[in-house]
N, C-alpha and C positions, 0 to 999 in steps of 0.2 A: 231355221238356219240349215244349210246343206253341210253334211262333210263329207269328205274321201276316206275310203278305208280301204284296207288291205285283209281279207278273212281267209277262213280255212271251211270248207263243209264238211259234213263226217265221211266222205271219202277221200279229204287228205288233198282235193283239189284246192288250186287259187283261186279266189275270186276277187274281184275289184270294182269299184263303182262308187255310188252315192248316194247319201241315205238323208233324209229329212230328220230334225228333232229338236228341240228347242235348248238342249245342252248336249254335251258329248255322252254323259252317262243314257239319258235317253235313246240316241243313236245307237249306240253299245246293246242294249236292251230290248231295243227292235229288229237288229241284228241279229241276236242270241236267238227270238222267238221264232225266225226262219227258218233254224238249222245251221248258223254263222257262227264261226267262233273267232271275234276279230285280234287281227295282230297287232295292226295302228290305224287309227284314226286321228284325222285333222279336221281341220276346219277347211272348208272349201277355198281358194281363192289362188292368186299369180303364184303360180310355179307346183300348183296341186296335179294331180293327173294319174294317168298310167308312168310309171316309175319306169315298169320293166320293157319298157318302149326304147330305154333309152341305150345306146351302146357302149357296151363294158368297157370300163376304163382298166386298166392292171395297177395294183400296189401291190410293190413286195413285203411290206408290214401290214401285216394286218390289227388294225386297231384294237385295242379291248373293249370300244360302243360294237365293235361288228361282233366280234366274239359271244358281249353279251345278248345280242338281239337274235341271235344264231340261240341261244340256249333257251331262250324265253319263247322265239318261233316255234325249235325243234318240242318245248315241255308244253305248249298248246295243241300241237299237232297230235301228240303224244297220247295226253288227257282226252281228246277225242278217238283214240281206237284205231287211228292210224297207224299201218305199220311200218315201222322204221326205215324199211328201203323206199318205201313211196315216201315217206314224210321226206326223207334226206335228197329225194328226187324233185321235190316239191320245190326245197331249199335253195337248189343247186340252178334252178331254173329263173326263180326270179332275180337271185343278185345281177348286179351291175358290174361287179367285179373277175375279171378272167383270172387272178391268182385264186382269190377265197374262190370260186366256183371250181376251180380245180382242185384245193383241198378238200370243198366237200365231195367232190365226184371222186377222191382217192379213198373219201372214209366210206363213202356208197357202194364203191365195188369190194373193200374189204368182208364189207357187210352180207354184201352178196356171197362172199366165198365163205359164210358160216361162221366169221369174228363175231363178238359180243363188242358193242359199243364201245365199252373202256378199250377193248384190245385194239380195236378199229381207228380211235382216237391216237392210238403209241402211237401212229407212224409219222404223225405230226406235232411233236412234241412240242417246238415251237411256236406253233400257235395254243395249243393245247396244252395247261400246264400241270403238273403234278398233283397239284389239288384239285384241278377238274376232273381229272382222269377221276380220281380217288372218287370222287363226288359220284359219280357217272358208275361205277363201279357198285357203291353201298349201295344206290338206285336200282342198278339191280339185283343183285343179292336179298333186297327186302322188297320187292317188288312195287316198288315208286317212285319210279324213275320219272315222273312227270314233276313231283312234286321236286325231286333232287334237283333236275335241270334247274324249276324256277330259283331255286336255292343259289344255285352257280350264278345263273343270269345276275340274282340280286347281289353278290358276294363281286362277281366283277363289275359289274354297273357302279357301285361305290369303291372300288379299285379305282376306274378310270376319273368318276368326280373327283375324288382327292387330286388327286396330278393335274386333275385338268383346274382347278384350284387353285395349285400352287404355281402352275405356268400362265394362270390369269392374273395373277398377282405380282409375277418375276414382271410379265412382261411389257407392260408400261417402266419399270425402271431399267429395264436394256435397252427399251427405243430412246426414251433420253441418252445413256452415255452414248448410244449411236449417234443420234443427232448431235451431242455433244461434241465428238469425234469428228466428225466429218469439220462441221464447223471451225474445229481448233485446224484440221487438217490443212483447210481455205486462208485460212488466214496466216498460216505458215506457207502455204506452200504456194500459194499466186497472190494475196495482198501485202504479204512480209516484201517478197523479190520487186517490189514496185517501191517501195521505198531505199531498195539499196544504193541505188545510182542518186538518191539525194542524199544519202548519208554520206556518203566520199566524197563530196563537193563540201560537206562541213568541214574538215582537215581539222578534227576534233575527235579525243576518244571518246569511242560508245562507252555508254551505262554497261553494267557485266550482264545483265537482263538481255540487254538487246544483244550483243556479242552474241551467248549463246542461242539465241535463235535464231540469228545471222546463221550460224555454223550451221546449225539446225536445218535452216531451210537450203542452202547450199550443196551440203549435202544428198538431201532428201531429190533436189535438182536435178543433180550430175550421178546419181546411183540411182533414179528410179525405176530404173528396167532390175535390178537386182532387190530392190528394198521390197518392193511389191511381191513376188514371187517369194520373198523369203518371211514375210508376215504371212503370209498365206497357207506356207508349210507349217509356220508354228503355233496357227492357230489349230488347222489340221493335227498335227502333234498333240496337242494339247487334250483336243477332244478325244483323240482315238488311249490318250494316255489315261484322263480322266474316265473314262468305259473300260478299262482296262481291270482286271480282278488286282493288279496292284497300287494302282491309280487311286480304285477303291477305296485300297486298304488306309491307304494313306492319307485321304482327304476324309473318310470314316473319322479315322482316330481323330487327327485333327480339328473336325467338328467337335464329336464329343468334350474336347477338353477347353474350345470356346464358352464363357460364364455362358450368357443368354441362347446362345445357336446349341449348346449341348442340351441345353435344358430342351429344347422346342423338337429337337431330333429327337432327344427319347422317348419326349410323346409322340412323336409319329411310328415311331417304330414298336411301343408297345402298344397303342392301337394296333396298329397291322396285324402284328403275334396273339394277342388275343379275341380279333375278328377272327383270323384265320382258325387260329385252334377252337372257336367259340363253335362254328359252322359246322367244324370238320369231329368235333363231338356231340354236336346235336342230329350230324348223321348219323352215329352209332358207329365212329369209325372206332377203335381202339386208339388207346391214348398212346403206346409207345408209334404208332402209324402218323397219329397226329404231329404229334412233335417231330417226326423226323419230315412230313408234307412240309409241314411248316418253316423248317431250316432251309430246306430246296429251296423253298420263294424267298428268302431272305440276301440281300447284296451284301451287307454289312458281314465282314469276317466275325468282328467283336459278338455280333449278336447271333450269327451261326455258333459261335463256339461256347456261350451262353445254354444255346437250344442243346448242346452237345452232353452239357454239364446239367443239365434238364433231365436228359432220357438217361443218362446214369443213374441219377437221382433215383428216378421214376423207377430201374431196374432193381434197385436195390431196396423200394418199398418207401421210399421215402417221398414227402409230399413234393409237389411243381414246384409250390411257394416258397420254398426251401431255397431251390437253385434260383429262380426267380429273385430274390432277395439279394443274394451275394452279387456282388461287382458293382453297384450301382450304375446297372445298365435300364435299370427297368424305374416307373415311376412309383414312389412307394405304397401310394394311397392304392394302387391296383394291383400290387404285392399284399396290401391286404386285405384287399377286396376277394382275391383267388386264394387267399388262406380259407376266408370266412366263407368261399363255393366249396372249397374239400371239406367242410367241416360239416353245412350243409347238406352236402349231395348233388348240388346243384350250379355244380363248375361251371356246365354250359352254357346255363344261362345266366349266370355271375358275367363271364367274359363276354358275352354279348352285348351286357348291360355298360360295363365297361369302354367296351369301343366305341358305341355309340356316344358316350358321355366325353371322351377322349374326342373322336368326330367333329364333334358340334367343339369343342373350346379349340382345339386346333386350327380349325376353320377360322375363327373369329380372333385368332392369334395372327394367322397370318394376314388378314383383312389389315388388323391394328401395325405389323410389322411393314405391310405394302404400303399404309399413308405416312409412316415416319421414314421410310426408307426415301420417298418423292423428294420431300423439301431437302434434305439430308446431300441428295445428288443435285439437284437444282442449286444451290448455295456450290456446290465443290465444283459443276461448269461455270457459275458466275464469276469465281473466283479465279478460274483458268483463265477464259478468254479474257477477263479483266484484266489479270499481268499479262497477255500476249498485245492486247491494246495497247495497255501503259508502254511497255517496251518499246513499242514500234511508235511511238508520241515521244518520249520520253526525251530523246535527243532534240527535236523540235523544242521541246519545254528549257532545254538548257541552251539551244541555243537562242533564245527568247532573250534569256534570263540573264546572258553574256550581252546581248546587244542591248540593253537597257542598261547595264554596269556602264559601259563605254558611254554610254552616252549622260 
């Protein structure tokens, strides 16, 4: 079987091409024995090729899969001897993208003016987060910085699964209430108005059902230059309200104090706190550093101010699993999981063990919550356009019912 890959030699150059082997590890293997140290490899076939052939698209967000493939590249390049302005030049040449090639060509010339990585990384904060910096930083202070990178690569690489996870899951139940929506929208707004001019020839009152659709869709008629534009602003509103640090706050709490949705949020969220702090102590960061990385990446007020009541804790000599405990923000069994890591010695790998076991049930929570949520909407459209049918029938049926009386 052929594959395509993407490699580095020990000067830090690209190479590309295609390598024979009867599995991917083989290929990898054959590679390695030339002097290759590959970055990716696929399987040959439609849409394989030279990548960097092709012409830069711009995004102004930069993804967390770019992020991480940028740290996993850069900790390859790295581990070969290369040095960090050619490796970050290396970088900067094959992406496809004109914003990330301009952010690494801002951290490549800091680099040049005599920055250390972590400091070179500040200037882009937002792509670059607090605990990368940090990572990138103990990397080098203890001189392993290849190993630290792959560390970040894999800390964000399972950042982005989880979301990408849970927006795989949201997102078949928003394409129904969309199609739902549209639907109910058609049938109010162009097959409602087609039976109007047969209802006022009945000289009989409407059902209240149909009345208010009547209004409904008349309405919706003679105001559609305004009604359009001002759903539009409030969905707009909505989202920029919902991203908003008060927004936040308020749809935060809110969850937390739904029975089943608080339950599922505080397992998300004390996964994340015990990945992060799990990581950011197995680098050898300091624990009062860790806890306050850690509150940085955090959305949630409640559980920033948790982290806050943490590193008190923490200053005052008192255990994590202390503050940890109080508020029931956190899940218990991993309250005393992290009691029984301080007692141990072996905190970091307690929390590590932890998230990963949080991780995987998570995961398969929201699996289980995406196939009850399906039927759940599919029954509440049925239901919808079913009374928007009956209604617009509904008078037909009485008036059936009247001329069979008469007669």
């Amino acid at each position: 079987m052929s594959y395509s890959y993407t490699a580095y030699d020990k000067s830090g150059v690209l190479r590309e091409g295609e390598v024979e082997g009867s599995t991917e590890a083989e290929a990898t293997e054959t590679l390695r024995k030339k002097g290759l140290y590959v970055s990716t490899i696929n399987s040959s076939g439609k849409g394989s090729g030279k990548k960097t052939t092709k012409k830069r698209a711009g995004s102004k967000k930069i993804s967390s899969k770019t992020v991480a493939s940028f740290a996993r590249e850069l900790a390859v390049l790295v581990s070969t001897g290369t040095p960090l302005i050619d490796a970050m030049g290396s970088l900067e040449k094959q992406t496809t993208n004109d914003n990330w090639a301009a952010i690494i060509g801002r951290v490549r010339l800091r680099l040049e003016e005599g920055d250390a990585l972590s400091v070179a990384l500040e200037g882009d904060r937002q792509t670059f987060d607090a605990v990368f910096r940090s990572l990138v930083a103990a990397g080098e202070s203890s001189g392993h910085l290849d190993n630290m990178l792959m560390r970040v690569a894999v800390l964000t690489r399972k950042q982005a699964q989880i979301k990408s996870n849970v927006m795989g899951a949201l997102m078949y139940p928003i394409l129904l209430m969309g199609v739902g929506s549209v639907v109910v929208g058609l049938l109010i707004g162009v097959v409602l108005p087609r039976f109007a001019g047969m209802f006022e020839t009945l000289d009989t009152a409407l059902p209240p059902s149909t009345a208010v659709l009547m209004a409904i869709s008349e309405f919706m008629r003679s105001y559609w230059w305004g009604v359009i534009p001002a759903a539009g602003l409030a969905v707009f509103g909505i989202i920029h309200w919902i991203k908003s640090p008060a927004g936040q706050l308020v749809i935060g709490n809110a969850a937390l104090k739904v029975p089943k949705l608080g339950e599922i949020l505080r397992s998300f969220m004390t996964a994340r706190i015990t990945r992060l702090m799990g990581v950011l102590l197995e680098a050898k960061v300091p624990m009062l550093d860790a806890i306050h990385l850690t509150r940085e990446s955090l959305g949630l007020e409640r559980y920033r101010t948790l982290m806050t009541k943490a590193e008190d804790a923490v200053t005052r000599g008192e255990p994590i699993s202390t503050a940890f405990s109080s508020g029931g923000l956190m899940i218990p069994s991993a309250c005393e999981a992290i009691r029984n890591g301080e007692q141990s010695g072996r905190l970091a790998d307690v929390l590590m063990h932890v998230s990963d076991y949080l991780d995987e049930d998570n995961e398969t929570v929201i699996k289980s919550l995406s196939s009850l949520i399906e039927p759940v909407i599919m029954i509440v459209l049925g239901v919808l356009v079913g009374f928007v049918a009956i209604s617009m029938f509904l008078p037909l049926f009485d008036l059936t019912a009247t001329a069979g009386a008469a007669t």
